[in-house]
N, CA, C and O of each residue as an XYZ file, in Angstrom:
360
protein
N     -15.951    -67.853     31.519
C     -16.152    -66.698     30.679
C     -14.872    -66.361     29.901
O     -14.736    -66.233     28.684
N     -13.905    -66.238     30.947
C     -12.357    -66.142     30.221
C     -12.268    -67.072     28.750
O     -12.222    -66.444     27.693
N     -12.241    -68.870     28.723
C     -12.579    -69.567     28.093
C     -13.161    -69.460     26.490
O     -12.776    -69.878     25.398
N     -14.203    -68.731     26.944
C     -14.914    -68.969     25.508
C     -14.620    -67.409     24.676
O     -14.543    -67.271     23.455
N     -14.476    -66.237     25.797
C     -13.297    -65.044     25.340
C     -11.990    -65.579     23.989
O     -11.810    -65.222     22.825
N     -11.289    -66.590     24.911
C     -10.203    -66.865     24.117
C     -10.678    -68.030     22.484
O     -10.326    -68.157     21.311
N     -11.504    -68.535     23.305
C     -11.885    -69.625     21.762
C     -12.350    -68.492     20.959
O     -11.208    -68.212     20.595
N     -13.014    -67.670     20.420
C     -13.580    -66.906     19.813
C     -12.535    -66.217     18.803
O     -12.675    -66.001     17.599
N     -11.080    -65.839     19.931
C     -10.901    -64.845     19.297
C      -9.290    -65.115     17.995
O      -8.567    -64.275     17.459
N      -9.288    -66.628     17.917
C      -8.046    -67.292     16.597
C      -8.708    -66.730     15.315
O      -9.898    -66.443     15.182
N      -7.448    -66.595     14.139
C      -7.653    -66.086     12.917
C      -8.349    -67.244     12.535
O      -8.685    -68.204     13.230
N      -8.536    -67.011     11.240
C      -8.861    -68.253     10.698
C      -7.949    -69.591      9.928
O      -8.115    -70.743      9.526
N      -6.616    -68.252     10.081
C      -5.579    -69.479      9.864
C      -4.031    -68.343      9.995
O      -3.747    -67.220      9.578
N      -3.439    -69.247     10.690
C      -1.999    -68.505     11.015
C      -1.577    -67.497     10.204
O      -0.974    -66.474     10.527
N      -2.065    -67.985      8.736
C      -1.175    -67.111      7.657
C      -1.962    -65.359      7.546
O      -1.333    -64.451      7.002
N      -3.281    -65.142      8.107
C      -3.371    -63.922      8.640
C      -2.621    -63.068      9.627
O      -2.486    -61.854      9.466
N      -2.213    -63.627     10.490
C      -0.778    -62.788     11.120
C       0.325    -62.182     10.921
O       1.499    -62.541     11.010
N      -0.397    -60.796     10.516
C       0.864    -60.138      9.463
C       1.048    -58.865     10.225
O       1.290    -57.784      9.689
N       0.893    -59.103     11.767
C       1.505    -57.453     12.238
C       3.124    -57.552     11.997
O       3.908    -58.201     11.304
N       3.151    -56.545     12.961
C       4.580    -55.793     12.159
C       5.886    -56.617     12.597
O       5.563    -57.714     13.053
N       7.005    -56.438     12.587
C       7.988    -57.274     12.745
C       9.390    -56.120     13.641
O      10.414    -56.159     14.322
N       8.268    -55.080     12.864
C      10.291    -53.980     13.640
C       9.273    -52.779     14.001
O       8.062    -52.813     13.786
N      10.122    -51.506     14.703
C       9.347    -50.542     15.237
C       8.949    -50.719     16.190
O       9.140    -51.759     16.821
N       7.946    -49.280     16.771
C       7.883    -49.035     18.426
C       6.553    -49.641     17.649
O       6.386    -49.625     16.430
N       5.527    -50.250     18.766
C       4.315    -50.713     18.827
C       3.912    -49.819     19.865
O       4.746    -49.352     20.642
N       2.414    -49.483     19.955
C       1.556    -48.761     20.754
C       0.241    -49.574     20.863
O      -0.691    -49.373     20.085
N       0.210    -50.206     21.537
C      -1.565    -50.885     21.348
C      -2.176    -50.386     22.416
O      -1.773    -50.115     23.547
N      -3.539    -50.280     21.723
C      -4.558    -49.706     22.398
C      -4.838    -49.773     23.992
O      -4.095    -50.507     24.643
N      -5.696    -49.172     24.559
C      -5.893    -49.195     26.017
C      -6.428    -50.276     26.231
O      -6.018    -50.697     27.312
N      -7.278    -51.097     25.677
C      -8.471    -52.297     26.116
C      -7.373    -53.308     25.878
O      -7.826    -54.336     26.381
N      -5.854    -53.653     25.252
C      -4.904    -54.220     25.493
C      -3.352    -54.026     26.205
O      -2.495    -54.844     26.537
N      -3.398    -53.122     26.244
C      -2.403    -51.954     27.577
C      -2.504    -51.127     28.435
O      -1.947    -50.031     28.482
N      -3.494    -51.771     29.453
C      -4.485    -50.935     30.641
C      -3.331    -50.837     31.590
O      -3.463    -49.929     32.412
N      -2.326    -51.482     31.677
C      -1.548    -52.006     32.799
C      -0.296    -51.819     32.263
O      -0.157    -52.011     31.055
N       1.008    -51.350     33.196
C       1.977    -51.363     32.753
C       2.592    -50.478     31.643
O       2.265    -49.305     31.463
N       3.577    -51.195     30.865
C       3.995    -50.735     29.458
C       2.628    -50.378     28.400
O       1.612    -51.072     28.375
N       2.852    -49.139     27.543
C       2.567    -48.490     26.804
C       2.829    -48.594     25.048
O       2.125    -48.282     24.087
N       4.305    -49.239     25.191
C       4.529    -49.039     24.354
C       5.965    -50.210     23.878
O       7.019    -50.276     24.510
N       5.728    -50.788     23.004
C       6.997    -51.546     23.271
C       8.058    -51.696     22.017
O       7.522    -51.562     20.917
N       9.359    -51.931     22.005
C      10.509    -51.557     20.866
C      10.354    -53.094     20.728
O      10.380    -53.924     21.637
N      10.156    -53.331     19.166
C      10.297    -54.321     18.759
C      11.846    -55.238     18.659
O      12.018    -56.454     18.742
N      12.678    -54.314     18.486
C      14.064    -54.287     18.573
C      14.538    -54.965     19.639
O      15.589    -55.604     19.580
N      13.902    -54.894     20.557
C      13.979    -55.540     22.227
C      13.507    -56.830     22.350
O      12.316    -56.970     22.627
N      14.148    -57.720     22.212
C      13.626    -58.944     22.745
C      12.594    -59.534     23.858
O      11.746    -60.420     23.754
N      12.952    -58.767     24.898
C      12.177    -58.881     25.985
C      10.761    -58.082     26.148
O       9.879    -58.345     26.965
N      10.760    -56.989     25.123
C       9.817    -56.178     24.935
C       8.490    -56.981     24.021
O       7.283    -57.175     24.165
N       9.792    -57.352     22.814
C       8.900    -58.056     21.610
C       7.990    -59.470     22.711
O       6.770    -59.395     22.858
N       8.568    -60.297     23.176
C       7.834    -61.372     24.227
C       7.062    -60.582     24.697
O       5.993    -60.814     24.133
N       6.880    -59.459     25.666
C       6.030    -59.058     26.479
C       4.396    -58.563     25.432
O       3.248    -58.845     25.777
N       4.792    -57.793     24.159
C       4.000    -57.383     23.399
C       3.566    -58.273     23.287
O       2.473    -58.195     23.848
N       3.753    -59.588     22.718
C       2.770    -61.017     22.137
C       2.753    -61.507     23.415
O       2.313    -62.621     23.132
N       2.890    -61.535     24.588
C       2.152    -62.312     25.774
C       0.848    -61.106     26.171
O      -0.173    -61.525     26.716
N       0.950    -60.088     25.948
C      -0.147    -59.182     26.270
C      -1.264    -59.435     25.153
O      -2.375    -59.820     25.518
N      -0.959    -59.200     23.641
C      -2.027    -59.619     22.662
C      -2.533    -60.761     22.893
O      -3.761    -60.682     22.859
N      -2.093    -61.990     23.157
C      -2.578    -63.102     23.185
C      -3.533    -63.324     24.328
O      -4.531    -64.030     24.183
N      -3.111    -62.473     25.950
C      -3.890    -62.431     26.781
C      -5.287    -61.404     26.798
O      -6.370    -61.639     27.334
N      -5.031    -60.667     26.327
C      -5.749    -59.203     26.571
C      -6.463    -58.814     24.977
O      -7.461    -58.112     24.811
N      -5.796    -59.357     24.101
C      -6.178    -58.634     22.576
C      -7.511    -59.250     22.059
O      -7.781    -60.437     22.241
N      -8.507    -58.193     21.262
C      -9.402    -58.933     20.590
C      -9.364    -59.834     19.544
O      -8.226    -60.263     19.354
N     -10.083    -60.208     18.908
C     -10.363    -60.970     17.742
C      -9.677    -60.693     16.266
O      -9.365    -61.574     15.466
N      -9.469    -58.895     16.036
C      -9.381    -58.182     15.558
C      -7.712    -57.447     15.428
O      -7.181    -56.936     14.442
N      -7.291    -57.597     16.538
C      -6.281    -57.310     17.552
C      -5.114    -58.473     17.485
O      -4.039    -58.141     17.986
N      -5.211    -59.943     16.861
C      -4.319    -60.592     17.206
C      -3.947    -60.588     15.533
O      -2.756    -60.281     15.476
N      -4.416    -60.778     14.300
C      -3.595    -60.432     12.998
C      -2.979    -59.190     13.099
O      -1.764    -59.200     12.899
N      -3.676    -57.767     13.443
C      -2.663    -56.828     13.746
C      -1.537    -56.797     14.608
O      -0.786    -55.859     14.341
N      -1.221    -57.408     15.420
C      -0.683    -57.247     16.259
C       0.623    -58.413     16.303
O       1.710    -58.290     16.867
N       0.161    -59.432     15.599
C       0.640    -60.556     15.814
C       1.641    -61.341     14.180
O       1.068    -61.533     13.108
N       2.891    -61.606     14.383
C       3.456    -62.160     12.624
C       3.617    -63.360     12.923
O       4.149    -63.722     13.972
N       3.241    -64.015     12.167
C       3.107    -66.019     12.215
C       4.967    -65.765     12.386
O       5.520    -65.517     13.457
N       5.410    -65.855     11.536
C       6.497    -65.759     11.782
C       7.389    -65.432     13.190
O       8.149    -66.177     13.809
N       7.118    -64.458     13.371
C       7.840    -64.225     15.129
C       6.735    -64.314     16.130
O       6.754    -63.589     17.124
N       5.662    -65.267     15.890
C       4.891    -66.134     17.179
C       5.475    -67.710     16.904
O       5.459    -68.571     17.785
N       5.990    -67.936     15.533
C       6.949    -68.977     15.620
C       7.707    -69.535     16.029
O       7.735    -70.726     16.341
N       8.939    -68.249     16.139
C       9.988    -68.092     16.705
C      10.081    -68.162     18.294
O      10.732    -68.955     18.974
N       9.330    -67.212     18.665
C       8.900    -66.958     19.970
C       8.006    -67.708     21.029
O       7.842    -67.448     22.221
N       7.392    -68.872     20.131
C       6.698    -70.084     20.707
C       7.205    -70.595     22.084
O       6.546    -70.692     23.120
N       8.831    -70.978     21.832
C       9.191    -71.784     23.443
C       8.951    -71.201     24.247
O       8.213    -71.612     25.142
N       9.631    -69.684     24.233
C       9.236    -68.983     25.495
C       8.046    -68.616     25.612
O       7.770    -68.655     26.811
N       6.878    -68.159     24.802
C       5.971    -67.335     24.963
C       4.922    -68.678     25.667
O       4.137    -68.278     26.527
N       4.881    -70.081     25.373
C       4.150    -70.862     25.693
C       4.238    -71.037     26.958
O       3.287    -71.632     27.466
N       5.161    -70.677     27.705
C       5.469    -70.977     29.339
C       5.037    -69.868     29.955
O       4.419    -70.046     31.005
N       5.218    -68.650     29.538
C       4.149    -67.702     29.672
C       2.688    -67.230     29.867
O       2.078    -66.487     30.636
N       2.352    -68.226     28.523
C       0.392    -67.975     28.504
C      -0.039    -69.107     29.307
O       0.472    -70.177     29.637
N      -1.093    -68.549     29.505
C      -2.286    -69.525     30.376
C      -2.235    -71.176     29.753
O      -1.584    -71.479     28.754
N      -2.657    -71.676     30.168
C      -3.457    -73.181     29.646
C      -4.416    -72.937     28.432
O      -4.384    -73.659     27.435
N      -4.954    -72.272     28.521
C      -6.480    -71.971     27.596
C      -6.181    -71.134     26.773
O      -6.813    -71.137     25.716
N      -5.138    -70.156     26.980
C      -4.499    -70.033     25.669
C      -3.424    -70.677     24.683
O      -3.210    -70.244     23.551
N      -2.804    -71.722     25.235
C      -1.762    -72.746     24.899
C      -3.232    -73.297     23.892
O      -3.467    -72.918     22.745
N      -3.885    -74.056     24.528
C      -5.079    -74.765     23.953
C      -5.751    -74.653     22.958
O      -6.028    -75.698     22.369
N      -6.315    -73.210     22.346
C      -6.441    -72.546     21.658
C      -5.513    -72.474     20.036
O      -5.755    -71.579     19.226
């Protein structure tokens, strides 16, 4: 079920990924049920945690907002050792 959750929910092409790059982020409850609330983009460790939560938890809808091709670029080495298999896959 997880599986076909995650196939569903890719842009249609990287270059839609135009969330934000600086600033506090707040994402919604159905992607921040747990934990942090809120995270400083400014923060390195924050910014990773924000895109390992969208990628796990975020909708369809949820990963161009949330998400900049650009700093899921950047953030690839680490963030890939992070996500699941099936989201690596994806």
């Amino acid at each position: 079920m997880y599986q076909e959750k995650v196939r569903r929910r890719p842009p249609e092409a990287l270059e839609k990924l135009h969330g934000p790059i600086q600033g506090v982020i707040e994402p919604p409850l159905h992607m921040a049920w747990s934990g942090m609330t809120s995270y400083d983009m400014s923060e390195p460790r924050q910014r990773v945690s924000l895109y390992r939560t969208v990628l796990h938890e975020g909708l369809r809808d949820d990963l161009p907002r949330y998400l900049n091709r650009d700093l899921l670029f950047h953030m690839w080495p680490v963030l890939h050792t992070l996500v699941g298999r099936t989201v690596r896959s994806v």
